[in-house]
Every structure is written in C-alpha cells, then in structure tokens.
C-alpha positions, 0 to 999 in steps of 0.5 A, spaced: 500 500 500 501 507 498 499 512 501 498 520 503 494 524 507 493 531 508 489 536 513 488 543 512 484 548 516 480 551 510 481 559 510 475 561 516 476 556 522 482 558 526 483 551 528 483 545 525 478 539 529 479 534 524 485 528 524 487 522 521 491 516 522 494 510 517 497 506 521 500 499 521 496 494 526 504 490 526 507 496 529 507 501 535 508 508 529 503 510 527 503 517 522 498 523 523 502 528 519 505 526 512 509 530 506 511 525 503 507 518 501 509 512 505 509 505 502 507 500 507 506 492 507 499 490 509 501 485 514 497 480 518 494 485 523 493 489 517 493 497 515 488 502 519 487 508 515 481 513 519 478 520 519 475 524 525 471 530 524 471 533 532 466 537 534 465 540 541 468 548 539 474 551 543 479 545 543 473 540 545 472 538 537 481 537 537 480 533 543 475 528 541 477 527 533 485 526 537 482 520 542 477 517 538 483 514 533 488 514 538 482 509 542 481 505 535 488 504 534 490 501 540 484 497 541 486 494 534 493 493 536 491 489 542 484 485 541 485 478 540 481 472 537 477 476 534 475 476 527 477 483 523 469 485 522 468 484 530 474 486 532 473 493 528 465 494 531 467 493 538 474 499 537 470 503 534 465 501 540 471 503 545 473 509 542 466 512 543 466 510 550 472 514 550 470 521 549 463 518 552 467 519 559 472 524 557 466 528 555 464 528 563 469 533 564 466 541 565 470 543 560 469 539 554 461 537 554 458 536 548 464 534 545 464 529 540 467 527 533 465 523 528 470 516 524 470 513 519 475 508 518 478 502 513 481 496 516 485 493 510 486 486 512 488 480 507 485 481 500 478 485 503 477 492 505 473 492 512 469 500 513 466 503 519 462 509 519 459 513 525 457 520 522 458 523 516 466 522 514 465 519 507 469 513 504 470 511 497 474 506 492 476 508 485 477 502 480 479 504 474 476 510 472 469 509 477 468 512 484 464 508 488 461 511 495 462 506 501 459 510 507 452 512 507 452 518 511 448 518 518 445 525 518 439 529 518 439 530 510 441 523 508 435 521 513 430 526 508 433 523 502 432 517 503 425 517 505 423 522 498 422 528 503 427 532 499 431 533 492 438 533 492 438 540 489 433 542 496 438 538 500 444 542 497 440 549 501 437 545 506 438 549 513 440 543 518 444 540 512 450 539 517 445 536 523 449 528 524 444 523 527 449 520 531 457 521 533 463 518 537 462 521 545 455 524 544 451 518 548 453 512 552 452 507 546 453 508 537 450 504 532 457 502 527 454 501 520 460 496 517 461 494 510 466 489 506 469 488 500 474 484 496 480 489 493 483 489 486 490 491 484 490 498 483 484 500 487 484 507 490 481 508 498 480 515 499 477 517 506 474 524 508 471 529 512 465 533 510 469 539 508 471 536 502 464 533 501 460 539 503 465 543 497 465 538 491 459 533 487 461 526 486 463 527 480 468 532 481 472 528 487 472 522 482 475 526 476 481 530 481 482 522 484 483 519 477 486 525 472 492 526 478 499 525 477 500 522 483 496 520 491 500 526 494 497 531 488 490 528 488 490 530 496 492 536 495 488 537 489 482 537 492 483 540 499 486 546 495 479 545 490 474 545 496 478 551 499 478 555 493 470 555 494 470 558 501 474 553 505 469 554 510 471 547 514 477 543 516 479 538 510 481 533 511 483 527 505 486 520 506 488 516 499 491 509 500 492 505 493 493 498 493 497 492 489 501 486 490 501 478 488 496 478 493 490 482 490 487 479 483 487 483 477 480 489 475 478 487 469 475 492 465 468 491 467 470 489 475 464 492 479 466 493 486 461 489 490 460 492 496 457 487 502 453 491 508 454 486 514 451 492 519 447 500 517 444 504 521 437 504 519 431 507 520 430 505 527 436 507 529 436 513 526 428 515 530 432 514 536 437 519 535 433 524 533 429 523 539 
C-alpha cells in the first residue's frame, strides 16, 4: 500500500478539529502528519487508515477527533481472537466510550467527533462509519461511495422528503444523527469488500464533501499525477470555494501478488454486514 494524507484548516476556522491516522496494526508508529507518501506492507494485523471530524468548539472538537483514533488504534493493536469485522465494531465501540467519559469533564461537554475508518486486512477492505466522514474506492476510472452518511439530510433523502438540489440549501444540512462521545452507546454501520490491484481508498471529512459533487472528487482522484497531488488537489479545490471547514483527505492505493487483477468491467461489490437504519436513526433524533 501507498499512501498520503493531508489536513488543512480551510481559510475561516482558526483551528483545525479534524485528524487522521494510517497506521500499521504490526507496529507501535503510527503517522498523523505526512509530506511525503509512505509505502507500507499490509501485514497480518493489517493497515488502519481513519478520519475524525471533532466537534465540541474551543479545543473540545481537537480533543475528541485526537482520542477517538488514538482509542481505535490501540484497541486494534491489542484485541485478540477476534475476527477483523468484530474486532473493528467493538474499537470503534471503545473509542466512543472514550470521549463518552472524557466528555464528563466541565470543560469539554458536548464534545464529540465523528470516524470513519478502513481496516485493510488480507485481500478485503473492512469500513466503519459513525457520522458523516465519507469513504470511497476508485477502480479504474469509477468512484464508488462506501459510507452512507448518518445525518439529518441523508435521513430526508432517503425517505423522498427532499431533492438533492433542496438538500444542497437545506438549513440543518450539517445536523449528524449520531457521533463518537455524544451518548453512552453508537450504532457502527460496517461494510466489506474484496480489493483489486490498483484500487484507490480515499477517506474524508465533510469539508471536502460539503465543497465538491461526486463527480468532481472522482475526476481530481483519477486525472492526478500522483496520491500526494490528488490530496492536495482537492483540499486546495474545496478551499478555493470558501474553505469554510477543516479538510481533511486520506488516499491509500493498493497492489501486490496478493490482490487479483480489475478487469475492465470489475464492479466493486460492496457487502453491508451492519447500517444504521431507520430505527436507529428515530432514536437519535429523539
């Protein structure tokens, strides 16, 4: 695996919220901050590669996206025994107990942040979500979404409610339906599929997603000369139309012996083993 991550304040905020971790399950390094692209071998624990949008204001939102990747990885690092599906619905678990009982301090109340992470494990992609950070796989010159965003607009969209044009100024459009650390328990919506030679995985908060169409995120992703000019294409594109938020982008490209080749018509077949549905989504709006 290849791969680049970059985080940028935007051009409004004074203080960047979100962050990002890739790290490698075998070793006790992890990287929260990149110049360069890293190459790294997915090994028997396999590769993390997560985003966390924090929120909270002051350094509440700082705190919350640092702990819940620091509380992820750890608990990936130490579980045993358990499958990777198992192992990354229950970290995420932990993390949001984490911030859940950081959150009790005075000065950090309300605190939260949301996580979406990719566990590459053997030839499958393993993907969890809580909130509205995205992820994505491109193969070949195909983007297709992997998360399915947990906020009040995606609800309404979903129900018919609303057109994707009125959802595009719709006044609670930035209203998520749950995060890490705003309640004692989360639903983590979890999905899987098998990756192919040259599939591209990018993860973002949605100070990207907020600024740029699908279409637009595919076309930088699959046109750039390289991971490290594709990130900073699309920060700096989401920036130039306003950068009212916090962007951050994680894009991760895999090969080797291990993986099959993508043939020209290869679909990426993406299985939900966990949503957060309906039910769910009522009982976090109260």
């Amino acid at each position: 695996m290849t791969v680049f991550g970059l985080s940028d304040v935007g051009r409004v905020r004074q203080q960047n919220e979100d962050a990002f971790v890739v790290a490698d399950l075998m070793q006790s390094s992890r990287i929260h901050e990149m110049s360069a692209p890293a190459s790294l071998e997915v090994g028997r624990r396999g590769i993390l590669l997560a985003v966390s949008d924090g929120m909270g204001g002051a350094e509440a939102g700082e705190v919350a996206s640092a702990l819940t990747l620091h509380a992820l990885r750890g608990g990936l690092r130490a579980v045993e025994g358990s499958s990777a599906e198992e192992a990354l619905v229950a970290c995420v678990e932990g993390a949001n107990r984490s911030v859940w009982n950081a959150a009790s301090a005075p000065e950090r109340k309300g605190m939260g942040a949301t996580i979406t992470a990719v566990l590459v494990f053997g030839h499958r992609a393993y993907v969890a979500e809580v909130g509205d950070s995205r992820a994505y796989v491109l193969r070949g010159n195909k983007l297709v979404q992997l998360t399915h965003d947990q906020s009040y607009v995606q609800l309404l969209l979903d129900k018919g409610a609303l057109t994707r044009e009125q959802a595009d100024k719709f006044e609670y459009r930035n209203v998520i339906l749950q995060a890490i650390g705003i309640q004692a328990d989360v639903v983590v919506a979890l999905s899987r599929f098998t990756l192919r030679q040259g599939d591209k995985l990018l993860l973002c908060s949605d100070g990207l997603t907020g600024k740029l169409d699908h279409a637009e995120i595919c076309s930088v992703v699959a046109t750039a000369v390289s991971l490290e000019a594709a990130c900073r294409g699309l920060v700096d594109l989401a920036n130039s139309r306003g950068g009212e938020d916090n962007v951050t982008v994680v894009l991760a490209e895999v090969g080797g012996e291990g993986l099959a080749a993508s043939t020209h018509d290869d679909r990426v077949s993406l299985e939900i083993v966990k949503a957060f549905d309906g039910a769910a989504a009522d009982r976090a709006l109260g």
